[in-house]
N, C-alpha and C positions, 0 to 999 in steps of 0.2 A: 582203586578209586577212579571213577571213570574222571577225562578233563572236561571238566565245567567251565561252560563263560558263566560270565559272574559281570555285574555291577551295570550292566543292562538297562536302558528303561525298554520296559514292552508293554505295548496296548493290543488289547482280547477286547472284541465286540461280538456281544453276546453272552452273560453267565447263565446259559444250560448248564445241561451234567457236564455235556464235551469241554464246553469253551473254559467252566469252573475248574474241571480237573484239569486240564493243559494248565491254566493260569496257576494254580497252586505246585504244578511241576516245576514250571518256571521260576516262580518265587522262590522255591524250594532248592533252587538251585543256588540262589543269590541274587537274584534279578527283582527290580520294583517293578511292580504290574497290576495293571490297572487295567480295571475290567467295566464294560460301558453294557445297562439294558435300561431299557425304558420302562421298567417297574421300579416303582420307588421301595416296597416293601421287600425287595431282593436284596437291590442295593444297599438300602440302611443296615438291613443284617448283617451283609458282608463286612458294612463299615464300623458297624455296631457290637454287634456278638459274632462277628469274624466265621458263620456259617452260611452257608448256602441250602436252608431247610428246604428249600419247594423245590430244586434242581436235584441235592447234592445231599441229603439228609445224612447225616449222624457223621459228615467228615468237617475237623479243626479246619478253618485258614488261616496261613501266617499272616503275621501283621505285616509284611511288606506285601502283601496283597490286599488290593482297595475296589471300591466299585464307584459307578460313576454315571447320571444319567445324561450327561452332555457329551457328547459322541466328540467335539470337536475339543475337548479338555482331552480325552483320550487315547484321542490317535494323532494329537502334532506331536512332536519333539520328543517320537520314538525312533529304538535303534531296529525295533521292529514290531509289528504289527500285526494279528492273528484276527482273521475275520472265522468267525463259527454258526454266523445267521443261517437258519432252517433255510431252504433252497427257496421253498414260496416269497422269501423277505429280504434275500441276500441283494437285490439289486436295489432295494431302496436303501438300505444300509450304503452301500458304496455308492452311491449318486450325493451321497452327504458329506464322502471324504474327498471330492475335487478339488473342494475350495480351500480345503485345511493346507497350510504352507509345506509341511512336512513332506507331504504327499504328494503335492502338486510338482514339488523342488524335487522330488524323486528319491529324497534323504533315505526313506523308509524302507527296510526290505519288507515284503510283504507276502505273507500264507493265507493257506485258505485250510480250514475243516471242513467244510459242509460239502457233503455227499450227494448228487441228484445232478438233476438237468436246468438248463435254464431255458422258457420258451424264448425264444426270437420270432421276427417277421421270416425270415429263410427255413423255420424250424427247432426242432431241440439241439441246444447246444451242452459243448462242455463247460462246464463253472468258469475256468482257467480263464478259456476263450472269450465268452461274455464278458467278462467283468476287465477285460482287455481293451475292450469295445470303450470302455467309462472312463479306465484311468487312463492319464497321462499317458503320452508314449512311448515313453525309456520304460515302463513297464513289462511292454509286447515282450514275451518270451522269456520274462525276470522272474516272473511269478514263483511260488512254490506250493505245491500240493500235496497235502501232508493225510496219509492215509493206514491202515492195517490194524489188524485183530486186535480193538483197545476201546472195551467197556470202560467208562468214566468212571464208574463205581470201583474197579478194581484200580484201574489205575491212581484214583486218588488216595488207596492205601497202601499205595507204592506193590504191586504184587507185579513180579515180572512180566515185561511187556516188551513187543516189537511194532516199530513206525517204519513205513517209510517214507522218505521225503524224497519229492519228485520232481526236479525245474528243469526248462532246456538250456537255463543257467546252472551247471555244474558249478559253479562257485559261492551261489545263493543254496542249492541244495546242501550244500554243506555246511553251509553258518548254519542254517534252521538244524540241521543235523546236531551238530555242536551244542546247540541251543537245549536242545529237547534234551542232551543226552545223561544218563543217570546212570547209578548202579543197579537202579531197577528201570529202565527205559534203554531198550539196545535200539538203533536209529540206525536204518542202513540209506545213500543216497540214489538217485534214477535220476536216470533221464525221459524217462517213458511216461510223458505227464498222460498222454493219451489211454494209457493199458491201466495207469492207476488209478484216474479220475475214473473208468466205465466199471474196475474191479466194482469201486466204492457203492457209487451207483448200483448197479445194476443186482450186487448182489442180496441188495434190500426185498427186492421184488423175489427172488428165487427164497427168502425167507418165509416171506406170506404165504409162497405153497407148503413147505420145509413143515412150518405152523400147525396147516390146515392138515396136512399129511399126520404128522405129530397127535391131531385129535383123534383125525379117525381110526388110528391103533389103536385107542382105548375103545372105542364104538364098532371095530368091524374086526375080524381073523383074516381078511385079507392085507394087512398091510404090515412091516415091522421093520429090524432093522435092515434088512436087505435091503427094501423099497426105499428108507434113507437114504444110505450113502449111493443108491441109485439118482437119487433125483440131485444127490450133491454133484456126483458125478457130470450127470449132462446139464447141472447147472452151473457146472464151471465153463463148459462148453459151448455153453449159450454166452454166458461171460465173454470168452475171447471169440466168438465168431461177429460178437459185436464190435469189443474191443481194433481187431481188426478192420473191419469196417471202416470203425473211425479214426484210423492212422497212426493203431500203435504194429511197432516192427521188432517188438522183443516180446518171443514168444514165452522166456521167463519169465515174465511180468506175474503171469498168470499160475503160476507154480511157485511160487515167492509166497510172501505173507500179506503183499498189496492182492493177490489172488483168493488162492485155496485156503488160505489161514484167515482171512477176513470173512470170505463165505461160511467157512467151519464154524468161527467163532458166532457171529451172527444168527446162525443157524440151531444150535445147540445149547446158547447161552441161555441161563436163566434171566440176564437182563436184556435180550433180545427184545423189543418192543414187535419190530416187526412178523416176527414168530410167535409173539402174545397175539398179536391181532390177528394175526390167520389161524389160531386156535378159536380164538372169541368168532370169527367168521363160523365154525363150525358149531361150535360149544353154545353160544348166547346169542343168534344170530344176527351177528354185531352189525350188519348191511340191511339190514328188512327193511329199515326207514329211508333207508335214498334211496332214490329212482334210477340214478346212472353215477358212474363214474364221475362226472361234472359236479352230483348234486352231493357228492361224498367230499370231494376237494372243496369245493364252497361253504360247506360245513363241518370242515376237519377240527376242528375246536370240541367238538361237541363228543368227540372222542375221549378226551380228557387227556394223552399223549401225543406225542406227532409221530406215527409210522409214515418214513421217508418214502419206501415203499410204494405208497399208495401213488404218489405225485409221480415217482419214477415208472412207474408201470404205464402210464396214459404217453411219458416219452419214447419208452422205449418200442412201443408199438408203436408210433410213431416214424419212428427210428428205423425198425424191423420193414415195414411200408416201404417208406421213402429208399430203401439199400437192397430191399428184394432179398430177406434175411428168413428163414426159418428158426423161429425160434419159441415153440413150442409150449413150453414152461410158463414164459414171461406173457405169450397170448392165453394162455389159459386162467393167468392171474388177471390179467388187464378185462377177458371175457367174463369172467367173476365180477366185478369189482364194479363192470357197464351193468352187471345183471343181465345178459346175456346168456349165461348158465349156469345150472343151480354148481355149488360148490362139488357134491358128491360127485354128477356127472363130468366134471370139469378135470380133475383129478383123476378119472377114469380114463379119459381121451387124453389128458396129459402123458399119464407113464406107459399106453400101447404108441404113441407115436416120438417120444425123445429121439434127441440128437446123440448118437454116440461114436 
């Protein structure tokens, strides 16, 4: 039996799949937790019929898990604190917790879930970093970045699983560690918030092609499993030539499960969204109605899930620009998505020119 902390308060902002299933781990461990969205009809259920049907469908929540639409009931007079907000939404969510005492006092340890970039005036940044920028400043370098191969679906019915948790406080990646850890949740700790936040990121985007690739097997005899693990391949490698870039120095990072096992996972999973949507890119041609990249992000709602992906692809080009990066895969996604080129031919110029 793995050592559980126990008796806990923790506050989760956001009950998506992600932030539902961590809080229910949590719970599940012995901990009260108490989870903050701004839908009323999420919350009552939570509090009501202890389910999360629109996030989370067909999984129990314990009764010491509660939901909650006042963010600042949530997150004071916790021993810790899990922010999960989609990347587009994560900085208005923490511009709310300044003022909460808990937080302000530094009491809180504090994670992050949400995978992507955050724009700034300087450019795209890492989650960690921005959201550094907000809190308080005994925060700088407290943080913790909790990341790797872990479907909410699966994990909410306990099916084995691996995290890693990543601070440049070695002593906060280890509470959260401790925190998360279970008989079915193996938690390893890093230091490499940099290698784990770009794994997360970036490997959304290398899914949309993964997706697209995926349909055209069924539609073409030129492509199959070879051309997979091909494109996994220099898509782990587009990973750390980024990764690197921006100031991770552990080249394991990327051979770990914050790497090659989150891209695999993502990639292959049936609950993949971002491997849904670059099939439906091929299959239903799920882009024809936006004009550009811009007019997709502006109207990502309309989608009816949120492929992180989409938002990470317009950074990491970005990214790729500003560092003088070859990275192949991620511009053939991002020239998709601008409508810049049709899907087939984009995927074509993709796998003659990879990084290997």
């Amino acid at each position: 039996m793995a050592n559980l902390v126990k008796n806990k308060k923790v506050g989760i902002l956001s009950a998506g799949a992600w932030g539902t299933a961590v809080a229910k781990l949590i719970a599940d461990n012995g901990n009260t937790v108490t989870v903050w969205d701004f839908m009323d009809s999420v919350v009552e259920n939570i509090n009501n019929r202890h389910i999360n049907d629109r996030f989370l469908p067909g999984v129990t929540l314990p009764l010491n898990l509660t939901g909650s639409t006042n963010i600042a009931e949530v997150a004071d007079n916790k021993d810790f604190l899990i922010i999960a907000s989609p990347s587009l939404y994560i900085l208005d969510t923490v511009k709310k917790l300044t003022q909460i005492p808990g937080v302000a006092e530094g009491k809180t340890v504090i994670a992050v879930l949400t995978k992507g970039f955050i724009d700034t005036p300087g450019g795209p940044s890492l989650i960690l970093k921005s959201l550094e920028d907000y809190l308080p400043g005994f925060y700088k370098n407290n943080m913790v970045y909790i990341s790797g191969p872990s479907h909410a679906e699966e994990v909410a019915r306990k099916k084995l699983t691996g995290l890693i948790s990543a601070s440049k406080n070695g002593k906060n990646a280890i509470k959260i560690r401790e925190l998360l850890s279970s008989d079915n949740m193996l938690v390893f700790s890093s230091l490499d918030v940099e290698g784990v936040q770009t794994s997360g990121a970036v490997k959304n985007v290398i899914a949309i092609a993964f997706g697209m690739l995926d349909a055209l097997m069924e539609l073409s005899d030129k492509f199959g499993d070879n051309s997979e693990s091909l494109l996994l391949a220099a898509g782990l490698n587009e990973i750390q030539t980024l990764g690197a870039a921006l100031g991770s120095n552990y080249p394991e990072t990327f051979t770990s499960i914050a790497g090659v096992g989150d891209l695999d996972v993502t990639c292959r999973s049936k609950y993949g969204r971002n491997r849904r949507f670059g099939g439906e890119i091929i299959k239903d041609r799920r882009i024809a109605k936006f004009e550009n990249l811009d007019h997709l992000i502006n109207n990502i709602d309309e989608i009816g899930y949120l492929p992180e992906g989409i938002i990470a692809a317009r950074f990491v080009n970005k990214l790729a620009i500003q560092y003088k990066l070859k990275l192949p895969i991620c511009n053939m996604v991002y020239r998709i998505l601008n409508k810049e080129l049709k899907p087939s031919i984009g995927l074509g110029e993709m796998l003659r020119g990879m990084n290997l």
